[in-house]
C-alpha positions as a Markdown table, in Angstrom:
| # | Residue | x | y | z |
|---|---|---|---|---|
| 1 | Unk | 10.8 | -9.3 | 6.9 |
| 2 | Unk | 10.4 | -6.7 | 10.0 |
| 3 | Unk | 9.0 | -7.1 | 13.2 |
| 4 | Unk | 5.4 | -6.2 | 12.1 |
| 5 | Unk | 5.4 | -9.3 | 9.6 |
| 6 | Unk | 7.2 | -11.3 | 12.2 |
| 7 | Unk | 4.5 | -10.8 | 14.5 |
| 8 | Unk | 1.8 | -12.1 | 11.6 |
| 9 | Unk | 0.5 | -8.9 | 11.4 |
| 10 | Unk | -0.8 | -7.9 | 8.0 |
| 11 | Unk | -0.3 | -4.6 | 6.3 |
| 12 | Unk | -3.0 | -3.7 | 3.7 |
| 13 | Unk | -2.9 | 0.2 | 2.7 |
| 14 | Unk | -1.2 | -0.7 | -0.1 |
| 15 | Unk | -3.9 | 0.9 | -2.5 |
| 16 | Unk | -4.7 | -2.6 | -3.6 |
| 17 | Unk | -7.4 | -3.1 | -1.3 |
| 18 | Unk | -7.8 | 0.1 | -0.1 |
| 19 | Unk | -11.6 | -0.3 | -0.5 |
| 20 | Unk | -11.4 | -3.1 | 2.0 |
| 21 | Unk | -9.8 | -1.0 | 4.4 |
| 22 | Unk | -11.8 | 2.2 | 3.7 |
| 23 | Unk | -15.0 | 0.3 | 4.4 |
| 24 | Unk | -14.7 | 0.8 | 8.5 |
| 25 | Unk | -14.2 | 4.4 | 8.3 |
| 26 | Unk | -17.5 | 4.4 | 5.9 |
| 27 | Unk | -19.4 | 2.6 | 8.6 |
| 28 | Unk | -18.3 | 4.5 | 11.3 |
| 29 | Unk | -19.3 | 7.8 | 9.3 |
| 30 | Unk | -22.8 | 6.1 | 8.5 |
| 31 | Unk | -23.6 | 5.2 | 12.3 |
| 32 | Unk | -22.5 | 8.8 | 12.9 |
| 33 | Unk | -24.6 | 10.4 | 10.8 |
| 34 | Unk | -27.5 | 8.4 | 11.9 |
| 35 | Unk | -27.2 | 8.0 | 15.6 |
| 36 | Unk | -26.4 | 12.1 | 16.2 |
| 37 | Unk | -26.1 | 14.5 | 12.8 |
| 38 | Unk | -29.2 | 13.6 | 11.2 |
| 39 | Unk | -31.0 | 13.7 | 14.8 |
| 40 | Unk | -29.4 | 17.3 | 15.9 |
| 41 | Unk | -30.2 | 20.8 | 14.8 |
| 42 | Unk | -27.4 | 22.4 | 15.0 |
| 43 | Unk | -27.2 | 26.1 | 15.2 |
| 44 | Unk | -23.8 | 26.8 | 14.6 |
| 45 | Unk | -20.6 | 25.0 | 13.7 |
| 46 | Unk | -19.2 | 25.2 | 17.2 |
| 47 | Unk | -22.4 | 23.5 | 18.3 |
| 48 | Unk | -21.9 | 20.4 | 15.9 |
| 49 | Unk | -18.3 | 20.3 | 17.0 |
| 50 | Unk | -19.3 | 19.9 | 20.4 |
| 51 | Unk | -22.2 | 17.7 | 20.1 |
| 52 | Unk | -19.6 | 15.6 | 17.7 |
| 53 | Unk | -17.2 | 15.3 | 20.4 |
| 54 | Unk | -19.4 | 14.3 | 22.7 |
| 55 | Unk | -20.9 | 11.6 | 20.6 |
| 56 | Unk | -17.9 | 10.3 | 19.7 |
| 57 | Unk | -16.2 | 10.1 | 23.4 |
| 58 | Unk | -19.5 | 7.8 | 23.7 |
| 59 | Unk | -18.8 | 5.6 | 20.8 |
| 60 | Unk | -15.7 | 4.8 | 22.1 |
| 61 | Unk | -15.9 | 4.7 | 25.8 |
| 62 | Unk | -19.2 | 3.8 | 26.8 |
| 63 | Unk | -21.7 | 1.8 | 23.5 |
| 64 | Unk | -20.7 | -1.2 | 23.5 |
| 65 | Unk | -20.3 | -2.8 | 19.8 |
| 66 | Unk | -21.6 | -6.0 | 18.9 |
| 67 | Unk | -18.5 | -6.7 | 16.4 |
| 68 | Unk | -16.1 | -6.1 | 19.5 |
| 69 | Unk | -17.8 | -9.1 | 21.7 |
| 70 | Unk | -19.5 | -6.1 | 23.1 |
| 71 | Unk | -16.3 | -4.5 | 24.2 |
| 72 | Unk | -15.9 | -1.0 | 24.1 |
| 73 | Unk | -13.7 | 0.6 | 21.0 |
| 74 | Unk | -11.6 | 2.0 | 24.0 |
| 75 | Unk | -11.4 | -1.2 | 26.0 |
| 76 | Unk | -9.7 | -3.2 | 22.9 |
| 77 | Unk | -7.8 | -0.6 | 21.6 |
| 78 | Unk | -5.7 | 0.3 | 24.6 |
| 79 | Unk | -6.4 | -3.6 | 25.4 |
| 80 | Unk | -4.1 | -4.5 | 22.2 |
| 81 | Unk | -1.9 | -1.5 | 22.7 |
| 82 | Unk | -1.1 | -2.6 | 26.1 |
| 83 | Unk | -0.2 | -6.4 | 24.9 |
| 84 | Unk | 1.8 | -5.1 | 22.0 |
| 85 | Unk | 4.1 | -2.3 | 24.8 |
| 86 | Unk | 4.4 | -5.7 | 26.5 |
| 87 | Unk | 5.6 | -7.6 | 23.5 |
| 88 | Unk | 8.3 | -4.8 | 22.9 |
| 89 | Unk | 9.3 | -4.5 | 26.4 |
| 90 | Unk | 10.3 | -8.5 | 25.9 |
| 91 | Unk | 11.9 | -8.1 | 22.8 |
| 92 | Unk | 9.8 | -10.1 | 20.8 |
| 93 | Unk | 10.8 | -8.3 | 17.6 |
């Protein structure tokens, strides 16, 4: 077993579940498409790219999600990434 499984974390893009997996990029895509594409009229692609971007620095840094506690995306990403550099750096693996 490697560090990963040591560390009870699960790996699942094995293509056996892959639907389980693909189902939060799905969501995400549907509250995108919702909350900004289908509310915009872009004129040009550079204008959807840069309403996109800015929609998306929003989702992640300042809406708060229900499903994260009402955390930020940003707050529990770096929040986990941050315990995990700390894990490494006392050689937990």
């Amino acid at each position: 077993m490697g560090c990963v499984e040591n560390a009870g974390i699960r790996i699942s893009m094995d293509g056996r579940r892959s639907l389980c997996d693909n189902i939060f990029v799905v969501r995400l895509w549907r509250t995108v498409k919702y909350h900004q594409v289908y509310l915009q009229k872009y004129r040009k692609v550079q204008e959807a790219r840069e309403q996109l971007a800015l929609y998306f620095h929003f989702y992640n840094t300042e809406r708060p999600d229900e499903a994260l506690s009402y955390r930020r995306p940003h707050e529990v990403y770096f929040g986990t990434r941050a315990l995990l550099e700390n894990a490494l750096e006392r050689r937990v693996c």
